[in-house]
N, CA, C and O of each residue as an XYZ file, in Angstrom:
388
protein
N      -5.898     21.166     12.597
C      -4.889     20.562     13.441
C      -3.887     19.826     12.568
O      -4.268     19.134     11.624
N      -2.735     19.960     12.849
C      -1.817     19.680     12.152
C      -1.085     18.054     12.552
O      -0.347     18.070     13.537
N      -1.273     16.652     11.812
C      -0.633     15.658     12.730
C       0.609     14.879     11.874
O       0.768     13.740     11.434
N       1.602     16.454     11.889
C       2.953     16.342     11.510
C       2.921     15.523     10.389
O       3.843     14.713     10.490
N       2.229     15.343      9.274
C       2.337     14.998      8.044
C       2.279     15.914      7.119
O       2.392     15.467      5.978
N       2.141     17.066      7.216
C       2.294     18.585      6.627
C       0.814     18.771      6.275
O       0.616     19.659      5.446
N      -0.390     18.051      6.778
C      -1.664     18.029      5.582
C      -2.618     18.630      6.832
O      -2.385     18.240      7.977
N      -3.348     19.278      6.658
C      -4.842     19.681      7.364
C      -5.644     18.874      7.688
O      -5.298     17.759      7.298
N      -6.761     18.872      8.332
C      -7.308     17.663      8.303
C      -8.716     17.304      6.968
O      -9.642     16.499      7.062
N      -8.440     18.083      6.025
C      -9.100     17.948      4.955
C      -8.676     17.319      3.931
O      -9.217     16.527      3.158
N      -7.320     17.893      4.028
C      -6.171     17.745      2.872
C      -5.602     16.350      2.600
O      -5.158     15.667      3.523
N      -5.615     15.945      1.377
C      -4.902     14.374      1.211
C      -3.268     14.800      1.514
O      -2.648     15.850      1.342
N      -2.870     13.394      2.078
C      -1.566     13.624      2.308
C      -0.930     13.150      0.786
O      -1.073     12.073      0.208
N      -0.158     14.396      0.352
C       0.834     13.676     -0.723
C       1.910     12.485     -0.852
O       2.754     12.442     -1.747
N       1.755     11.466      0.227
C       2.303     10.156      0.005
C       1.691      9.348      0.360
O       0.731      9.454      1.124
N       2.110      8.389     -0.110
C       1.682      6.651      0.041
C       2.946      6.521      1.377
O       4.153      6.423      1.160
N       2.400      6.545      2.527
C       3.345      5.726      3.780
C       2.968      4.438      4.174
O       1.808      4.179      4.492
N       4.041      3.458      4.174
C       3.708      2.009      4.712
C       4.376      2.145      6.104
O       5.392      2.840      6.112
N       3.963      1.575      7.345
C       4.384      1.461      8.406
C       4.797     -0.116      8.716
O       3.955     -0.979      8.965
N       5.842     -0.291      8.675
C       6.606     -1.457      9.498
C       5.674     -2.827      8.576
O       4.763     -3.545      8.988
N       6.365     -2.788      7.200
C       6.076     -3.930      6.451
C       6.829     -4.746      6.446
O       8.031     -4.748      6.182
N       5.786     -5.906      6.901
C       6.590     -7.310      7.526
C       6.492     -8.536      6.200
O       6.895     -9.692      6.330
N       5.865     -7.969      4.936
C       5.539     -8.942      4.010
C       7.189     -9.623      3.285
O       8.122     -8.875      2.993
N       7.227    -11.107      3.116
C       8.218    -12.200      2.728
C       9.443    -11.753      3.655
O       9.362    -12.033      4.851
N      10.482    -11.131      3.221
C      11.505    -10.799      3.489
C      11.837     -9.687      4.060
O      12.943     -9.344      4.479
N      10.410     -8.884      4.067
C      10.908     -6.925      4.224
C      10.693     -7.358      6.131
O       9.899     -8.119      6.684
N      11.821     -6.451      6.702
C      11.878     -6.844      7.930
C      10.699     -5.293      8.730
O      11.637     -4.532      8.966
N       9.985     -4.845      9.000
C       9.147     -4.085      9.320
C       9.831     -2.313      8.908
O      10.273     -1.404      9.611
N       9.608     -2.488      7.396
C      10.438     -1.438      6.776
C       8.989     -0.214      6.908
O       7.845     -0.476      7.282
N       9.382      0.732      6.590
C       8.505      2.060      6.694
C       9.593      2.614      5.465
O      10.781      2.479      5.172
N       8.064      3.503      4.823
C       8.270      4.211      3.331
C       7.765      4.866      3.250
O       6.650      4.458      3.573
N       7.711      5.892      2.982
C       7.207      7.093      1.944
C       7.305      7.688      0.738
O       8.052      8.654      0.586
N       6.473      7.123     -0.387
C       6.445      7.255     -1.225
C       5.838      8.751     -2.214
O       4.663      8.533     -1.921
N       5.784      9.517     -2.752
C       5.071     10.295     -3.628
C       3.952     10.177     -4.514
O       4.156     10.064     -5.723
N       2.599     10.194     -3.967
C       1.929     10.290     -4.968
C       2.185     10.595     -6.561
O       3.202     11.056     -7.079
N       0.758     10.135     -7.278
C       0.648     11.027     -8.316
C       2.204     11.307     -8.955
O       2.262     12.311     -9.666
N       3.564     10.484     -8.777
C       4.757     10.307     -9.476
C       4.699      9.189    -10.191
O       3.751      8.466    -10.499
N       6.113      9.131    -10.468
C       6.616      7.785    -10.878
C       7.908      7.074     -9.897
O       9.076      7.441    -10.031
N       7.625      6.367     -9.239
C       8.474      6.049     -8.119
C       8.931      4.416     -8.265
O       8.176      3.466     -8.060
N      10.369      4.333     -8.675
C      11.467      3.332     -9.047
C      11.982      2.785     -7.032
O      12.546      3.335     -6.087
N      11.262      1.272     -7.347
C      12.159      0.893     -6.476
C      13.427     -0.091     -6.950
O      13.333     -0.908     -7.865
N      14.634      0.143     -6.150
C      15.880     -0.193     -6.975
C      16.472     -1.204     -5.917
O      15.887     -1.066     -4.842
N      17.382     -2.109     -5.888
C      18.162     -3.136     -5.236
C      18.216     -4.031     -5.707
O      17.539     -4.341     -6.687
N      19.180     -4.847     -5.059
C      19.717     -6.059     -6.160
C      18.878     -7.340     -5.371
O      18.128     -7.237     -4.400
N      19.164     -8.253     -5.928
C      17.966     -9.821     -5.793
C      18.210     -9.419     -4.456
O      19.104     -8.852     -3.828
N      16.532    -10.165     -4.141
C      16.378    -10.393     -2.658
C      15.680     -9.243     -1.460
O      14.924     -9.296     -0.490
N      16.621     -8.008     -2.370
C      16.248     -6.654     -1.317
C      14.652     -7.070     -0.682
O      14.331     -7.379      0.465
N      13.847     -6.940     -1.898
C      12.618     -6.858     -1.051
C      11.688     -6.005     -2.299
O      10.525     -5.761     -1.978
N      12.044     -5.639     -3.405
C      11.604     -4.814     -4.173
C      10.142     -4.648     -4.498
O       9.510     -3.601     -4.353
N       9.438     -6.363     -5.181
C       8.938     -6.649     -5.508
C       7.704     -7.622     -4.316
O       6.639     -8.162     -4.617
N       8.364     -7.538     -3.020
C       7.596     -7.834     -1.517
C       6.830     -6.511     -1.190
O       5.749     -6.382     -0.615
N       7.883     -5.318     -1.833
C       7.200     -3.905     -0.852
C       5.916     -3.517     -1.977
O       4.808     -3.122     -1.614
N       6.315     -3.716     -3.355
C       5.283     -3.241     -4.640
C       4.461     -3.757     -4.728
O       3.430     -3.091     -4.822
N       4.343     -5.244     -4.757
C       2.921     -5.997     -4.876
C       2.761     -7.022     -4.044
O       1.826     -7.799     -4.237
N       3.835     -7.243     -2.743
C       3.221     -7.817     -1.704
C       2.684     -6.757     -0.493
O       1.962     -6.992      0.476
N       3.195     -5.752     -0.844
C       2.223     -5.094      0.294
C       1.470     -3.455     -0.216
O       0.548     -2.998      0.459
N       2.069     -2.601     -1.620
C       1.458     -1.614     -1.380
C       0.250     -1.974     -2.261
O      -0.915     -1.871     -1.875
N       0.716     -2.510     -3.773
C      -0.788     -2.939     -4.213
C      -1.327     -4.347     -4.338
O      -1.930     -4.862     -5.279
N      -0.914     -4.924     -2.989
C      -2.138     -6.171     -2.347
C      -2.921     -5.359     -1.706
O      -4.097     -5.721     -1.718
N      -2.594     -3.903     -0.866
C      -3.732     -3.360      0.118
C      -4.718     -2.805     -1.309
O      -5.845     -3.186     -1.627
N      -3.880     -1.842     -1.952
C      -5.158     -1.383     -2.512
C      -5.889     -2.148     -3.347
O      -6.712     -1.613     -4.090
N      -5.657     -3.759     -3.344
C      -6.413     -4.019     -4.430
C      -7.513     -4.937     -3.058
O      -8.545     -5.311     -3.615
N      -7.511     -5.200     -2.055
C      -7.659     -5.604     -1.011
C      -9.034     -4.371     -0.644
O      -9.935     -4.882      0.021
N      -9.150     -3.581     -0.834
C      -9.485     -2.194     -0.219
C     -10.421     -1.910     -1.273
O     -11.597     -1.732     -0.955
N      -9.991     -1.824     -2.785
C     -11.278     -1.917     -3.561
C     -11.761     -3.188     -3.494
O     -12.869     -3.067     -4.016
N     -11.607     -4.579     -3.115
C     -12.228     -5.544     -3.366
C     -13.739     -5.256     -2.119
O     -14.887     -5.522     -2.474
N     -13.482     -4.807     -0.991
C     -14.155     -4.357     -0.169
C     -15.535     -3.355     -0.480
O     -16.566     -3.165      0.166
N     -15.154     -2.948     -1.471
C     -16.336     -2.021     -1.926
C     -17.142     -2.118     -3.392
O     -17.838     -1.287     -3.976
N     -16.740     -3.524     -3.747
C     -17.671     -4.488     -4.608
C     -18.726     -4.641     -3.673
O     -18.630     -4.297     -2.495
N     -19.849     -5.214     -4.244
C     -20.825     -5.449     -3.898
C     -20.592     -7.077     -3.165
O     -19.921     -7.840     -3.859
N     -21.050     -7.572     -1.963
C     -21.064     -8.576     -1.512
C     -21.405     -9.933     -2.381
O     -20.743    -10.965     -2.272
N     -22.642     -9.765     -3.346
C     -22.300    -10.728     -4.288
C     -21.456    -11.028     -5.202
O     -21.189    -12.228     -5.270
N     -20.775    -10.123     -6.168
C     -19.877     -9.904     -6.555
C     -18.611    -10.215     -5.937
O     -17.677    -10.563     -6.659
N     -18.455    -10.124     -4.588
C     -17.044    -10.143     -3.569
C     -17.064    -11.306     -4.061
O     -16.157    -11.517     -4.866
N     -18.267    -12.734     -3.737
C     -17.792    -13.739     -3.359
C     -17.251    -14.588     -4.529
O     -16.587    -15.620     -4.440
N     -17.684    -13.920     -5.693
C     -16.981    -14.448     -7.115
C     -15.165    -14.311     -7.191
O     -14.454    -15.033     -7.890
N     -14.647    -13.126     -6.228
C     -13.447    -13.230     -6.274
C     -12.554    -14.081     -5.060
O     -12.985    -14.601     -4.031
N     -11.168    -14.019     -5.578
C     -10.359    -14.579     -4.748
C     -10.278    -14.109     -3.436
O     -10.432    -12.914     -3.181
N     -10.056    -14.928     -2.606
C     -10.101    -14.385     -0.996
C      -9.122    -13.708     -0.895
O      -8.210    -14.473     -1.208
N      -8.532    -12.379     -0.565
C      -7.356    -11.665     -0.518
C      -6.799    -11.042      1.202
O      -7.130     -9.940      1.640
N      -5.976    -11.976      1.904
C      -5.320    -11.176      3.259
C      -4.821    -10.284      2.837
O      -4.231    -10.123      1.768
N      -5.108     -9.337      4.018
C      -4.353     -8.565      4.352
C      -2.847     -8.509      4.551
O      -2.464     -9.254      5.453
N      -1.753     -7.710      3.843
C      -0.849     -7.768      4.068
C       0.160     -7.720      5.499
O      -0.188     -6.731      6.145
N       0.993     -8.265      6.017
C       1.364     -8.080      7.231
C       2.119     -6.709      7.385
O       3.290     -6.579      7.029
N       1.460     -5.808      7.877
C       1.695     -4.142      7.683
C       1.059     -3.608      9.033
O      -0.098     -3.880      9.355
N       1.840     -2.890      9.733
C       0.950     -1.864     10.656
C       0.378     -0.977     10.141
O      -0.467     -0.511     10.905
N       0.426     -0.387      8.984
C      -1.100      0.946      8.603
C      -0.001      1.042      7.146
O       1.208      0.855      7.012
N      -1.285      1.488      6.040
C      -0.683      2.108      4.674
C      -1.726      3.217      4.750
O      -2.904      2.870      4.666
N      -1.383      4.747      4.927
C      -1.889      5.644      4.408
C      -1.706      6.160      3.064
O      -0.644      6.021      2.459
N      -2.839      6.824      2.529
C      -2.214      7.609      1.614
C      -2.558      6.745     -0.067
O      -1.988      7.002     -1.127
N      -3.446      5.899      0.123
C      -3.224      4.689     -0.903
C      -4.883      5.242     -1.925
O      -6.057      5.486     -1.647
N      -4.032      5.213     -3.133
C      -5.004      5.476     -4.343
C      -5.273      3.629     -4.565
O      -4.744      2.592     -4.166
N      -6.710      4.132     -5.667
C      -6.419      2.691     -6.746
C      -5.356      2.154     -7.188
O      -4.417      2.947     -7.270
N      -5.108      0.940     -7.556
C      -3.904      1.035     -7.835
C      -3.941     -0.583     -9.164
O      -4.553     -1.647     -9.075
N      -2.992     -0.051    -10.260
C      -3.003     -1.125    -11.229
C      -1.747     -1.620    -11.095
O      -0.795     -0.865    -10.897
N      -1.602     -3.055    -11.197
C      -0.236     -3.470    -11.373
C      -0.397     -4.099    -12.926
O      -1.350     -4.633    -13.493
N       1.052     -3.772    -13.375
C       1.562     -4.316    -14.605
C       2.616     -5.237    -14.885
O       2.866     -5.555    -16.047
């Protein structure tokens, strides 16, 4: 069955989509990004650049592996919310630099 993301229901979808990210300044923006690329976000102060990169796509995934530490282990780390986002599909590990 096909649910208009071009993917099967086996198949990973080839993007990272954020739905209606509400994190600092981003007003409930939606994205689609490309896996497995190299993907430049660009705008001048303020846009939101650095709200959409590590306030919301890799706070989830680092949010998402913190989840699958071991419960003792969890509680050694920092408490991490959830970003204010209606859904991120599509989300690998993810390192920030």
């Amino acid at each position: 069955m096909d649910d208009g993301t071009g993917t099967g229901p086996h198949e990973l979808d080839p993007y990272i989509r954020v739905y209606a990210s509400r994190v600092h300044n981003l007003k409930t923006v939606d994205v689609a990004a490309p896996r497995d690329s190299f993907v430049a976000f660009t705008g001048v102060s303020g846009s939101g650049k650095s709200s959409l990169a590590f306030g919301t796509i890799y706070a989830e995934a680092q949010r998402r592996y913190f989840e699958s530490v071991a419960p003792y282990a969890r509680r050694l780390l920092l408490p991490q919310d959830a970003p204010k986002v209606d859904d991120i599909t599509g989300l690998p590990p993810a390192v920030a630099l």
